[in-house]
Every structure is written in C-alpha cells, then in structure tokens.
C-alpha positions as CSV (number, residue, x, y, z in Angstrom):
1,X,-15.5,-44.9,60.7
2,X,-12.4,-43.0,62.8
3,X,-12.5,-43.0,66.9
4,X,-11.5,-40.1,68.2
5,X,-9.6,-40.0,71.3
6,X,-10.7,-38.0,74.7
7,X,-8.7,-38.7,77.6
8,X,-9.8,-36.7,80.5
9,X,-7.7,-36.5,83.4
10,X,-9.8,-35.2,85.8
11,X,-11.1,-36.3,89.0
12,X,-14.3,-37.6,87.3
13,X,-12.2,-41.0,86.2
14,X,-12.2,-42.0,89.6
15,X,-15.8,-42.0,89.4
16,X,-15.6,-44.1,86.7
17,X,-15.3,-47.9,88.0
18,X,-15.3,-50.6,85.0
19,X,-16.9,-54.1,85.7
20,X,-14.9,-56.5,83.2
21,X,-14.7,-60.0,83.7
22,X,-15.5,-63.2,82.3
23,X,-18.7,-63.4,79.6
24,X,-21.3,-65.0,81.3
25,X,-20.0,-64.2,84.6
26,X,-23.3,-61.9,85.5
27,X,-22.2,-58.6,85.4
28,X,-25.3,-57.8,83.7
29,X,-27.4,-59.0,86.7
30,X,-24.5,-57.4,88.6
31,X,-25.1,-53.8,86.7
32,X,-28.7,-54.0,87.2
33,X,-28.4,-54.4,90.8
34,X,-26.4,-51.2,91.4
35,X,-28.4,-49.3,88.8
36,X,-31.8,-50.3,91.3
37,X,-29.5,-48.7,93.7
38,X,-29.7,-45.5,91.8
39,X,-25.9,-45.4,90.9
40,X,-25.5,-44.6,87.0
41,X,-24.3,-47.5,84.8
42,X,-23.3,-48.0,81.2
43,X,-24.5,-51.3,79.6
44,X,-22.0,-53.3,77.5
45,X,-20.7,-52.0,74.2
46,X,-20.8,-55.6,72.5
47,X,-24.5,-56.5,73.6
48,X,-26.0,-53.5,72.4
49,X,-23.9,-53.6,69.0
50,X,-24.8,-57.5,68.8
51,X,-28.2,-56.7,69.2
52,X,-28.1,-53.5,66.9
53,X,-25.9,-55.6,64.2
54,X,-29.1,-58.4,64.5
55,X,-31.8,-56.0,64.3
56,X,-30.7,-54.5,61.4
57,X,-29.4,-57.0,59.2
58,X,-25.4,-56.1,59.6
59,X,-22.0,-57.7,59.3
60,X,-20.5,-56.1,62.6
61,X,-21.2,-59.5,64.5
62,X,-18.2,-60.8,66.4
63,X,-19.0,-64.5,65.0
64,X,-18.6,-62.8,61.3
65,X,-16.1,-60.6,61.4
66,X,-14.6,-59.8,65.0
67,X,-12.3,-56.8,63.9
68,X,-15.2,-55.3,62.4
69,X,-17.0,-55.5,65.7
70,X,-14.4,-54.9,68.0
71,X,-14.1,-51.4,66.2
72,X,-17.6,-50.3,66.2
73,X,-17.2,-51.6,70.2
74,X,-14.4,-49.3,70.9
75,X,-16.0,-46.4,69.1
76,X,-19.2,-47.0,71.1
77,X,-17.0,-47.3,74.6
78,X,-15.7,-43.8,73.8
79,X,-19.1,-42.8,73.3
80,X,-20.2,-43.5,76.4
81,X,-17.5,-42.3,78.0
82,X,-17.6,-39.1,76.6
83,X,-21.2,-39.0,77.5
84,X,-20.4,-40.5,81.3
85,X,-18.5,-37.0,82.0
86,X,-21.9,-34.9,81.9
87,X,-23.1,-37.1,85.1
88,X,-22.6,-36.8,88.8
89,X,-21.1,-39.8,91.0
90,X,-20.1,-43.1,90.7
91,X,-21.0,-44.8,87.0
92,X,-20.5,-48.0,86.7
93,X,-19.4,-49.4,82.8
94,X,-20.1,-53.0,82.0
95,X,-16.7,-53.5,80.0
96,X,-15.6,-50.3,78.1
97,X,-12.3,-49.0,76.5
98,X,-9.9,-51.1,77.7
99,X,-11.9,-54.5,76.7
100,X,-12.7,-53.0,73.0
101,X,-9.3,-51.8,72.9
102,X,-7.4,-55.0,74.0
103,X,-10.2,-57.2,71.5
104,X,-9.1,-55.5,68.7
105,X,-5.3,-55.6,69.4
106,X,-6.3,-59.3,69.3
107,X,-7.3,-59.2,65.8
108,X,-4.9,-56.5,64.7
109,X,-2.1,-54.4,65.1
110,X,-4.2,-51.7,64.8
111,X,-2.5,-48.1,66.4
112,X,-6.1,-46.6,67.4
113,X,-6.4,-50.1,69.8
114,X,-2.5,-49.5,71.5
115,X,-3.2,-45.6,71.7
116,X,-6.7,-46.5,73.7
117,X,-4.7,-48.6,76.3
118,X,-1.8,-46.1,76.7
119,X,-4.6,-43.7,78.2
120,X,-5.7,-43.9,81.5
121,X,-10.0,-43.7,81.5
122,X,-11.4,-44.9,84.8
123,X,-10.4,-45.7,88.3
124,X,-7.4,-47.8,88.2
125,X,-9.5,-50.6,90.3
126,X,-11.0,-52.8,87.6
127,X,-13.6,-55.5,89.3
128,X,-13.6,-58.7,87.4
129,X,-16.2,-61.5,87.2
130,X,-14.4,-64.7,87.2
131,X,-15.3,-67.7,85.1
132,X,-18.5,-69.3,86.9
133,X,-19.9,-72.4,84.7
134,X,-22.3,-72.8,86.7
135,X,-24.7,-69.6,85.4
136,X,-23.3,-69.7,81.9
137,X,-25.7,-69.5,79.5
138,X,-25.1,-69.2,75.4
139,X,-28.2,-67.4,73.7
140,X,-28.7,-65.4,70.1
141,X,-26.4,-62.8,71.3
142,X,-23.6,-64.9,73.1
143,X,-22.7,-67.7,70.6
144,X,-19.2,-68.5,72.3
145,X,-18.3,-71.4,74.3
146,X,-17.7,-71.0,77.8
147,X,-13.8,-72.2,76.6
148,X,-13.8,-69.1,74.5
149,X,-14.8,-66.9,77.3
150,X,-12.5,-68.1,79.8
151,X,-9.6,-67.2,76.8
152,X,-11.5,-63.7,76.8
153,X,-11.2,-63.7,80.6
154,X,-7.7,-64.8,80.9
155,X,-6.5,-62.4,78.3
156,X,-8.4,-59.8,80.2
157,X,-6.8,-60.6,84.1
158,X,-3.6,-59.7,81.8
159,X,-4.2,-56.8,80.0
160,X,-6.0,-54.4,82.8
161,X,-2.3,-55.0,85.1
162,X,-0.3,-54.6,82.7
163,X,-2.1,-50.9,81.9
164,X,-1.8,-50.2,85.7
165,X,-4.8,-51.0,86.6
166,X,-5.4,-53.4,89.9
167,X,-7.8,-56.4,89.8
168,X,-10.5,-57.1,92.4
169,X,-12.6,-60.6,91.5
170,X,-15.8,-61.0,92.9
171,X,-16.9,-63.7,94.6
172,X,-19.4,-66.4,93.3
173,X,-22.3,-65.2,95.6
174,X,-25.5,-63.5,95.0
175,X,-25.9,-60.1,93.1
176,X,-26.7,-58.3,96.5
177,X,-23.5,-59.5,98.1
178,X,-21.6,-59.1,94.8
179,X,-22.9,-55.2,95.2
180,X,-22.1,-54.9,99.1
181,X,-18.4,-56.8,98.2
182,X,-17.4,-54.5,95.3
183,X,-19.0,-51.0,97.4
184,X,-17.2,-51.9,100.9
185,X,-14.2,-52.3,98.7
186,X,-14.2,-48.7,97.0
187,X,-15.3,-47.2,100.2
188,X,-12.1,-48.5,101.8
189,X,-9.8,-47.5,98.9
C-alpha cells in the first residue's frame, strides 16, 4: 500500500502541535486532558493500528513485523493529517509523521520514510514526554520494555532537532499542570 505525500505550507501547521515523547510517558492521559478542554486531538497512529491489527487477526503488529507496522503507521499519520486541515484551531497529534517516519528509517532505508522527514508538517515546537518509570505500564498493546522505550525516546530527542524542530519536555507533574505547562508555553511563543 503507497503513502502519498501532502505537505501543506500554510498557516494551519502552526496549529498543528505534535505530543511525541517517551511510550508510557502519559501523553494519552495528556491528550485526553486537552481534548476535555475542547481543543481537537488526534490519537496515536500505533495504538489504534495495534488495536486494529489485534481485532482483526493481522500481521501489522510491531512485535511481528515492525516495518510492516511502521508503514501502515505512517500511512495512517498522513491520514490524519490530511484530515486535521478541514478543522479550525489548535489540534493536538499524539505522535504523527515524524515518529512513523523516523520508526521506519529504523528498520529500512526506505525513500517514502527520508522524504516524510524532509517536509515540514506541524509547528516546529515538538513537546516531549520524557521517560517516567514510575507510571509505566506494559499491557496487550504495549509489549515493550520500559528499556526499549527509553531507545524509542532517545532516538526521538534526536531526530525532531535534527528536522528543525525545537524540544520542549514536560515535566513529571499532573495532567492538569502538564496542560497549563505546555499552553503557557505556546502562548508565549
């Protein structure tokens, strides 16, 4: 199945702010905070393919065959971004191209996944949940080891810089303060 590219570079990227960051760092929680806030998000690609992949019986998993998957997750990233431009302010993206592209460059050196991070999607501030052991939890759809995602996280606080993209962390506090840290900081940018 062929991604096809869309790169927009109109103002609506800046409305486009990517929350990236360690697996297992909460940005799930963290999404569904700003979304009871009534700004749009855009649940991660891999959980809804993992679950998809499960539900039906597939071989897309990332614990079977991780190229596989990271292709069907940047082909569902694009997806959503294409279907992100039809909406009005902020939306908020629980991972996106950028982490689909750079997991498949990991597994291949595959043109569609260099192309994707060439491109410039969403705002150029990327926030980032750091690694936080404490609130790690495996379950059926993250089978990793904390170890592994601290390599996913690590590759990740390389590859957004090195696309032009600046890093905020958030801090290890609640969800709400997560929210009012990673708002005060785009209201000051």
């Amino acid at each position: 199945m062929s991604t096809r590219r869309v790169f927009c570079r109109e103002p609506s990227i800046e409305r486009f702010i990517v929350i990236s960051g360690c697996s297992g760092g909460g940005k799930s929680s963290f999404l569904e905070e700003l979304a009871g806030r009534g700004y749009a998000v855009v649940e991660e690609p891999g959980r809804r393919i993992v679950q998809r992949e499960l539900d039906g019986g597939g071989s897309g998993l990332p614990w079977n065959d991780i190229s596989v998957f990271a292709r069907h997750a940047l082909e569902l990233a694009y997806s959503d971004y294409r279907a992100a431009l039809n909406t009005d302010g902020l939306v908020f993206f629980d991972r996106g191209i950028v982490d689909a592209a750079a997991a498949l460059l990991d597994t291949s050196s595959d043109l569609e996944g260099r192309t994707a991070l060439e491109q410039q999607y969403y705002n150029r501030n990327v926030f980032l949940t750091p690694e936080w052991p404490e609130i790690y939890v495996r379950d059926s759809e993250r089978r990793h080891s904390f170890g592994d995602a601290v390599a996913e996280y690590e590759r990740l606080v390389s590859v957004y810089p090195a696309h032009g993209y600046t890093l905020h962390i958030l801090p290890k506090v609640s969800v709400s303060e997560r929210a009012d840290f990673m708002l005060d900081v785009l209201g000051k940018l």
